[in-house]
C-alpha positions in Angstrom: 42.0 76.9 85.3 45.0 79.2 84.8 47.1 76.9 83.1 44.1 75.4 80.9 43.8 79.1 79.4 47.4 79.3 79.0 47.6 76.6 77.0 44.5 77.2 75.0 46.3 80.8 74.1 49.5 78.4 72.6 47.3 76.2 70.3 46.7 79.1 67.6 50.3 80.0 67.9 51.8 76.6 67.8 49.8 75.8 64.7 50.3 78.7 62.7 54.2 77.8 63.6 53.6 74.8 62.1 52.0 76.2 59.2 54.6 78.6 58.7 57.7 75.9 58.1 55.5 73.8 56.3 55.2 76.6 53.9 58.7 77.2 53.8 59.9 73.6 53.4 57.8 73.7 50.4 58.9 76.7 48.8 62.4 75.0 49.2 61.2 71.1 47.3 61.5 69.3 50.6 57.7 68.8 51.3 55.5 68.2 48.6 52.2 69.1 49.9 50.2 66.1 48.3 53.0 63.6 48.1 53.2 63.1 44.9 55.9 64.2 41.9 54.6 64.5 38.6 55.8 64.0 35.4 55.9 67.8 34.1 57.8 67.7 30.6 56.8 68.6 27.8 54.3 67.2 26.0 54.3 64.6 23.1 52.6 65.5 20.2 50.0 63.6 18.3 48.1 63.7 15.1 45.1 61.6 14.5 44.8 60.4 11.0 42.3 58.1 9.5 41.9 56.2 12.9 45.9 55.9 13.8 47.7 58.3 16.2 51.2 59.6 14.9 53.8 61.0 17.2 55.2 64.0 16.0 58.9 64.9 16.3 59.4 68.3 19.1 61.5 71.2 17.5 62.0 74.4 19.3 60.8 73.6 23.3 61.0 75.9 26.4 59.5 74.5 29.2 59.1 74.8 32.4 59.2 71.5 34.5 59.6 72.2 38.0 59.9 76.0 39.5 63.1 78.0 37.5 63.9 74.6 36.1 63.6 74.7 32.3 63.9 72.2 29.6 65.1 73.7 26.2 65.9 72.8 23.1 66.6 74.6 19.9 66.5 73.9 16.0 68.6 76.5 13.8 67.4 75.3 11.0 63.4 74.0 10.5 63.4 72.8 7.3 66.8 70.3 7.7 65.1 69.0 10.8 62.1 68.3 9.0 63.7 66.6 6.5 65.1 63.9 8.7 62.1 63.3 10.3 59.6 60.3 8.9 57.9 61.9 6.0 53.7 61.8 7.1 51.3 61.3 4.2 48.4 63.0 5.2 45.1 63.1 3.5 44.6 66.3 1.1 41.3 68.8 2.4 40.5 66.4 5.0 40.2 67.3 8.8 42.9 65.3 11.1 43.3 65.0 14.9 45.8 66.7 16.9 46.6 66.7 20.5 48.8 66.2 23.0 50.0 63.8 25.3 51.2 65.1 29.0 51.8 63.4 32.2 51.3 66.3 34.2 48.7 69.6 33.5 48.6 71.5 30.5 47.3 75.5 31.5 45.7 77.7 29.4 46.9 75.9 25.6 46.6 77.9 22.8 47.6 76.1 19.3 48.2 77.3 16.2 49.0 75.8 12.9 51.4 76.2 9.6 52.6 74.5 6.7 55.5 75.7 4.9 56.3 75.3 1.3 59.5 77.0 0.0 60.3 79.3 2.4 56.5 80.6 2.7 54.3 79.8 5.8 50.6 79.7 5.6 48.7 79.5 8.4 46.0 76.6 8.9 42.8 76.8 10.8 42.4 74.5 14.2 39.4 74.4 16.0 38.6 72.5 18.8 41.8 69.7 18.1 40.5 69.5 14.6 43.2 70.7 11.5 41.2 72.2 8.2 44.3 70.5 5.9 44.0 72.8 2.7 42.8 71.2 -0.8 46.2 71.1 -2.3 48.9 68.0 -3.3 52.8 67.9 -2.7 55.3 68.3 0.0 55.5 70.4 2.9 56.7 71.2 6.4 54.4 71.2 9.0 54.8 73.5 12.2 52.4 73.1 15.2 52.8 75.2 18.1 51.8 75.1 21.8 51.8 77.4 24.0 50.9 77.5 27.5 51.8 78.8 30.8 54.5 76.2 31.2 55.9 77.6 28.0 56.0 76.3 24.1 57.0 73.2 22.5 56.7 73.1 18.6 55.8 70.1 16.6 57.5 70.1 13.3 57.9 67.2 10.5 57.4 67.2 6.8 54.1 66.0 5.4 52.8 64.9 2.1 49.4 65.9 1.2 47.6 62.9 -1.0 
């Protein structure tokens, strides 16, 4: 009866050993806990327009794709990397889609939404993935950015409102 006591009194501390590496194997990326590795980069970009999705081009990105592991990129210049991108004609005072397009989980998005036109940016209303595109013709640079507890990535190519 002695030694069925006795080894009773090890099971709590045996498991909570257990428990204890398992936690620190994890903290270290040599046990993934559900034993699965997700896709965590940043996430693609995409307008909705008249029925068609269009990817748009990432500028400026600082993301966070595993623990202190970072993808980053950075545009000096805005306006010369929206110029080399695909120009996007885009339907003037009409709503369009926007969203995004990740493999692993977005937290806590918040998006926000500017044109530029000569140096001057104006800020666009989106609600609910929808962009209010302002009643105006011509060229400009669009700007989306998302920011989340992973970090931001910015969507940026030049438009032409119809």
């Amino acid at each position: 009866m002695k030694k069925i006591l006795q080894l009773l009194l090890l099971i709590p501390v045996a498991a909570i050993s257990i428990f204890i590496i398992i936690l620190i194997a994890g903290q270290f990326g040599v046990y993934n806990f559900i034993g699965e590795d997700y896709d965590t980069s940043p996430p693609t970009g995409l307008l909705q327009v008249n029925g068609s999705e269009i990817t748009i081009e990432q500028g400026n990105v600082n993301w966070e794709v595993k623990y202190d592991e970072f993808v980053k990129k950075r545009v000096d210049n805005i306006q010369t990397f929206a110029q080399k991108q695909k120009k996007i004609d885009l339907p003037s005072g009409e709503d369009i889609g926007f969203s995004y397009n990740a493999d692993g989980t977005v937290l806590e998005s918040d998006i926000t939404v500017q044109i530029w036109n000569n140096n001057k940016k104006e800020s666009i209303t989106i609600e609910n993935n929808t962009i209010h595109l302002p009643n105006r013709k011509g060229t400009f640079i669009l700007e989306i950015n998302l920011v989340a507890e992973q970090g931001t990535v910015q969507y940026i190519s030049t438009v032409n409102f119809k």
